[in-house]
N, C-alpha and C positions, 0 to 999 in steps of 0.2 A: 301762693299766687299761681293760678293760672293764667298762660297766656298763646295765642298765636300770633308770630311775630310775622311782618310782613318784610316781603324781599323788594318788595316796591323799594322801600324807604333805607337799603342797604348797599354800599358802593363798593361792588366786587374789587378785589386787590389784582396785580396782577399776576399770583400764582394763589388759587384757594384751591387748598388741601380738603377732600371729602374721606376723612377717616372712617375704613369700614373694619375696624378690627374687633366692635364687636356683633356684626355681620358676617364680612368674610371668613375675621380671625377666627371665631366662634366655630366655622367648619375645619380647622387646623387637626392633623392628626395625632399632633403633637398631646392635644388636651386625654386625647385614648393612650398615648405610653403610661403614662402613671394613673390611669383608669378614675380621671376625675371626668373627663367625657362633657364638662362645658362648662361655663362659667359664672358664678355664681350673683344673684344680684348684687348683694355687697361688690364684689367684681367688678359689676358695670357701671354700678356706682361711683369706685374710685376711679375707675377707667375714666368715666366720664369728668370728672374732674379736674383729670390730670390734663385729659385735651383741649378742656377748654383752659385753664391755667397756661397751658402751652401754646394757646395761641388760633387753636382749631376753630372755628367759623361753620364747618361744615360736619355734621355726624353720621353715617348710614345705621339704621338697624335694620332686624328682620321685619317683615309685618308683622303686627300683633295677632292677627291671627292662624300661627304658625303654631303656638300650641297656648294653655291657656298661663303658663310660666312666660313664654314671651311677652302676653298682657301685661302682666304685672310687672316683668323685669321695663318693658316701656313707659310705664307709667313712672314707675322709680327715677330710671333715666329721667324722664321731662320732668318732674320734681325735683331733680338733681339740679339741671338744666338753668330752671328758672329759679331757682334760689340764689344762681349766680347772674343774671344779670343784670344787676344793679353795678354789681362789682370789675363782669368782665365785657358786658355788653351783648350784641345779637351771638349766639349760636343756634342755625337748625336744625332742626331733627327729621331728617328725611329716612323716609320708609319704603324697603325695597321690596315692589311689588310684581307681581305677573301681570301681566293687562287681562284681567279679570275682577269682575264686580266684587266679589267677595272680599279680597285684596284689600282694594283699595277702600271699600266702606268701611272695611277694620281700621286701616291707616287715618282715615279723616277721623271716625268717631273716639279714638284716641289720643289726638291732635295731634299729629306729625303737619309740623311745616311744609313738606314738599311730599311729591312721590318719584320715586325711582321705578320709573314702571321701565319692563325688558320685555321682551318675545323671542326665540331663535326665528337668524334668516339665515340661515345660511343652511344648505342643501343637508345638510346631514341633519342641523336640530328640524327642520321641517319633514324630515323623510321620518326621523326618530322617534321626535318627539312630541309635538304638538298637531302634526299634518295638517297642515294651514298651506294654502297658496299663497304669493305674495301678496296679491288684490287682497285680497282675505284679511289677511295682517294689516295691512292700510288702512281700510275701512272699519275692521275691525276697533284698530288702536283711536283712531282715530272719530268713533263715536264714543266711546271711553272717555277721552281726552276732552271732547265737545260739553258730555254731559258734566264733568269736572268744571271746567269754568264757568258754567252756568250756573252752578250753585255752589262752586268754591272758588272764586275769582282769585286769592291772595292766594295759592295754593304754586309752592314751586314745583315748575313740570318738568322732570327729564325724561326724554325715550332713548332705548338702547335696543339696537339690534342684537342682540344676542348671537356669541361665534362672529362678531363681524368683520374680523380678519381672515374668515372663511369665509366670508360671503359674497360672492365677487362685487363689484364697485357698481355696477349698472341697477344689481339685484336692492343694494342697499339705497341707490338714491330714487328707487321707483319707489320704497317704504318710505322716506325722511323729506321728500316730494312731499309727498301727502301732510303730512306732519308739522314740516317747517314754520309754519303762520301762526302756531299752536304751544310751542315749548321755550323754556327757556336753554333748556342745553340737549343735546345729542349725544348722546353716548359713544365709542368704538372702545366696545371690550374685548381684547383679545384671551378670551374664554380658557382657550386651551394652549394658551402659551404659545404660537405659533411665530409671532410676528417675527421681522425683524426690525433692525433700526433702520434701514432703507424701505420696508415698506410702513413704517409708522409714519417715517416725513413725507412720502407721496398722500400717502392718506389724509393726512390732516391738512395739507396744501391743498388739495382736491373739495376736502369737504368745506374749509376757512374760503375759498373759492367760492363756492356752490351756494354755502348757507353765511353771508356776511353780519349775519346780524343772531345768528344763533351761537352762543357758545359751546366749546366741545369739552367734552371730559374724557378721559383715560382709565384704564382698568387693565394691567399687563401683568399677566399670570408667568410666573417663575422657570416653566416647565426646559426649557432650553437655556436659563440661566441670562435672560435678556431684559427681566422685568424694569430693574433699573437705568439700564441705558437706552431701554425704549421710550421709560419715562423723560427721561433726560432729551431726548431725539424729540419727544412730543412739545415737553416747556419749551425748546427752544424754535421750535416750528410754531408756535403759536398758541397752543393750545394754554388755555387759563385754569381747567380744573384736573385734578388728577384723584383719583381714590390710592390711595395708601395701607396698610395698618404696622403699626408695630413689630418693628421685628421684623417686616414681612409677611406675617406667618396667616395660613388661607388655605383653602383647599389644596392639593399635592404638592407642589414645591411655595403654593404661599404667591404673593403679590409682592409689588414697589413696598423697601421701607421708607416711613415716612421720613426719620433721621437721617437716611443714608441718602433722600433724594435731595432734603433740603442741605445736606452737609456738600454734595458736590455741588450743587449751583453754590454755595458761597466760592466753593473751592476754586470757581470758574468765574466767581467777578459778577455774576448774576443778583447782585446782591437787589434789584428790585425786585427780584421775587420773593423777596426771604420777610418783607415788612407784615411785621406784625405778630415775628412767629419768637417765641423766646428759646434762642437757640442751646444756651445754658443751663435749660433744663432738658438736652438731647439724651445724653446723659443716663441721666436720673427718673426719664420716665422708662427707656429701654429697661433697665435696671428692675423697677414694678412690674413691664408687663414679664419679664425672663422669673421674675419672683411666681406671678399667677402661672408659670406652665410649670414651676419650681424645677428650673434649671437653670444655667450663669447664660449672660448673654450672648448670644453665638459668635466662634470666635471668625466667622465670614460675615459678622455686621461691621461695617467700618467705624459706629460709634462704637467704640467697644473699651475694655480698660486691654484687653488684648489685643490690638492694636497697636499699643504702647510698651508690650513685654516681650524679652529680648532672652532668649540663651546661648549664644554663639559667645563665647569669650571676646575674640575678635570686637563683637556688640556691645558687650558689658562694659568692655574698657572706655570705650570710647562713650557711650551714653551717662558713665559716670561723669566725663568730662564736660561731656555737651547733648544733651538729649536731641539735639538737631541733627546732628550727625547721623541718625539712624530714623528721626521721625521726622517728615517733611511737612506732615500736614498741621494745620491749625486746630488742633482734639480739645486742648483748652478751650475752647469761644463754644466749644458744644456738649461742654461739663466734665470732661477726662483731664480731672485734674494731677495724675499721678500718672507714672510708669513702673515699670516690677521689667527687674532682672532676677530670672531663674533660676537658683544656682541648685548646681548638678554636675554630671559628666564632662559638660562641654563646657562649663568654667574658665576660665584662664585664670591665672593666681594674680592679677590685678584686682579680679573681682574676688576673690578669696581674702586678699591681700586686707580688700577694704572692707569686709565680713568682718572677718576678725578685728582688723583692729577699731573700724570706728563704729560700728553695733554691737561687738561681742566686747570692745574694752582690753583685751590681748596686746602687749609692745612687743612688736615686734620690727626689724628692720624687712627689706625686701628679700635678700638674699634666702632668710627663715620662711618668706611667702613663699618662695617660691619650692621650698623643701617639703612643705608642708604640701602644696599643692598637688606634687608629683604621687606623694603615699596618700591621699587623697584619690589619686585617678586610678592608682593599683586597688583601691578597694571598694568604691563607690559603686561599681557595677554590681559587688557582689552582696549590697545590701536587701535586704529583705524587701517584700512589694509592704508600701506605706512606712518605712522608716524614713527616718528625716534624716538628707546630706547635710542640714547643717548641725546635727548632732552627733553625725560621722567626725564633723570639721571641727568641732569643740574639742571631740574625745581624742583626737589625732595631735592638735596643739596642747592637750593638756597631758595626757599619759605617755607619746610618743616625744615630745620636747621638750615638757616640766612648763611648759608656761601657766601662768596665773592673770585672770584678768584683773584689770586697775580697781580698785574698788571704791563707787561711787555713793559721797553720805547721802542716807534716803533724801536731805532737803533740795538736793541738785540733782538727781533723776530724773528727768523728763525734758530740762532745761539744757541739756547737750545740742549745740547746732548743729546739722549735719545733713549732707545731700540724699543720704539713701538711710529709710528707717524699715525693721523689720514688720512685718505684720501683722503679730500678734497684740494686743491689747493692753498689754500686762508689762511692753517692755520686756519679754522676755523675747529666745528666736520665734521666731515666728512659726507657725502649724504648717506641717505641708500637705498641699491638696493632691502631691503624686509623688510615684518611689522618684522618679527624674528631678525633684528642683523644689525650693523652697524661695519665695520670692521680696527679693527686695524690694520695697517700695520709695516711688521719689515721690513728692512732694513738691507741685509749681507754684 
């Protein structure tokens, strides 16, 4: 099935997510550490999948004629695309372009939904890059744009100032002047990371002012560590569309994640921005895309299972007791269904206490936890890098005590209730991924 879908006939939410992760993600430097260097169709495939299962409405790619693998990986995409909408309904596939002919006649004759057409305004991409005056730029974008709906009417239009966090305010409404009668959204990308949350809310006050009948979109690069909360500043000044990807992850420090932005507006009672987006699988796609850079998910994403893991003794104790104690936020409603206590150096023998006896099977009273714990902390430091403390903590209750664990008939194995299970598969301790801590895991 081929199709182009029309945006006439679609009733924007009041927070639509324009995922560019496999656009921006795609320039991630992350993809050159392990020298896989981009991503592969099957990739975008399942990427694409998974976004729109999730809820996404909005997709960026590159334009098709970026190279002749982008053709193909676009078409994959929109195959992809439309084999789901039966199932999950409109998703478009917009195509980010230069405001140049070439561009954009790649983007239509491939059937991309929308164009994401950019230009720099702002003094530096004009002096740098493209040396275009702002008249220029106007006119410019702006016969572009004319000849577009003349022969592609159903065609969603965005324009984006390019750097336009650089680009002073008068500079950008002499180009978006021109423009405004013509677009369905306006872009302010802040290219280089610069903004802040004070200048996001003027900005979009300014332009929701200026332009009332043009939607805005968002694009807020990580560089100063603001992307997130600029985004957050934007949704709640108004603005309706935001670009996102996975993870973050994007040119130098990477973009808004899309999990982490829609995770604080629930956290903030925003819950009409959240319709339509399945937050349950926040989770589990994070998880996919950390799979494609093949590394865990980072542990400064707030969906994260780290997040929810804990090695302070102090912590262990008490989140044995009550997980709330130490995690305030709601991680379950966005698929982190478990927590993991550490254990390691920084142990306390509560948490030892309940290794041994209700994962390892060991009887022991407390007073023995806590003997155990102490020859424990005398020698843990001086294990080897990649041995496992909890096979320190076996061999210490077993050769230094004489204990024996209870021994369970193979037919009730698995069927033990209990708050905290080890990690391994097998029922056995669990594998440790560092010399510091081998992790308990709970189950909600």
């Amino acid at each position: 099935m081929t199709m182009r879908l029309l945006f006439r006939d679609y009733q924007p939410r009041a927070l639509e997510i324009i995922d560019t992760t496999l656009r921006e993600g795609s320039q991630s430097s992350l993809l050159h550490d392990h020298y896989k260097y981009f991503f592969t169709t099957s990739d975008k495939v399942e990427i694409t999948r998974a976004l729109i299962t999730y809820g996404v409405k909005f997709i960026e790619t590159f334009a098709p004629n970026v190279s002749p693998q982008e053709a193909q990986d676009f078409a994959a995409i929109k195959a992809a695309r439309d084999e789901m909408i039966l199932q999950r309904g409109y998703t478009f596939l917009l195509a980010h372009v230069r405001c140049h002919p070439a561009d954009i006649e790649a983007a239509i004759q491939a059937g991309a939904d929308g164009l994401n057409m950019y230009i720099g305004t702002s003094d530096t991409a004009r002096n740098h890059s493209h040396g275009r005056r702002l008249e220029e730029i106007a006119h410019h974008a702006r016969a572009l744009i004319e000849d577009v709906q003349r022969n592609h009417p159903d065609l969603i239009i965005r324009f984006s100032g390019e750097d336009a966090f650089r680009t002073r305010e008068e500079d950008l409404f002499r180009v978006y002047d021109e423009l405004a009668p013509l677009v369905h959204r306006f872009g302010t990308p802040d290219t280089v990371g610069v903004a802040t949350p004070q200048a996001v809310r003027r900005r979009v006050e300014l332009l929701r002012a200026r332009y009332a009948h043009v939607d805005l979109e968002g694009h807020f690069h990580d560089d100063r560590g603001f992307s997130l909360i600029n985004a957050l500043e934007a949704v709640k000044a108004g603005m309706r569309y935001l670009q996102t990807t996975l993870l973050g992850i994007g040119e130098r420090s990477g973009i808004t994640s899309m999990t982490a932005l829609l995770f604080n507006l629930f956290v903030d009672k925003h819950y009409d921005k959240l319709d339509g987006y399945h937050l349950r699988g926040s989770y589990p796609i994070n998880v996919l895309m950390a799979d494609k850079l093949r590394k865990l998910v980072p542990s400064k994403e707030p969906v994260s299972l780290t997040n929810r893991t804990h090695a302070a003794g102090v912590h262990g104790k008490a989140v044995i007791n009550s997980t709330s104690t130490y995690e305030a936020n709601p991680l379950d409603q966005f698929g982190v269904t478990e927590s993991e206590i550490l254990l390691g150096p920084l142990s306390g023998w509560n948490v030892i206490h309940y290794f041994l006896k209700e994962i390892c099977g060991f009887n022991m009273d407390e007073a023995t936890a806590k003997s155990i714990a102490a020859s424990f902390k005398q020698q843990v430091y001086s294990i080897p890098f990649g041995a496992s403390p909890a096979q320190l903590l076996i061999e210490i209750a077993e050769k230094e005590f004489g204990l024996q664990p209870i021994h369970v008939p193979e037919e009730y194995r698995g069927r033990i209730a209990q708050n905290l299970t080890d990690t391994s598969r097998n029922g056995e301790v669990g594998e440790v991924s560092h010399a510091s801590g081998v992790m308990l895991r709970s189950k909600r």
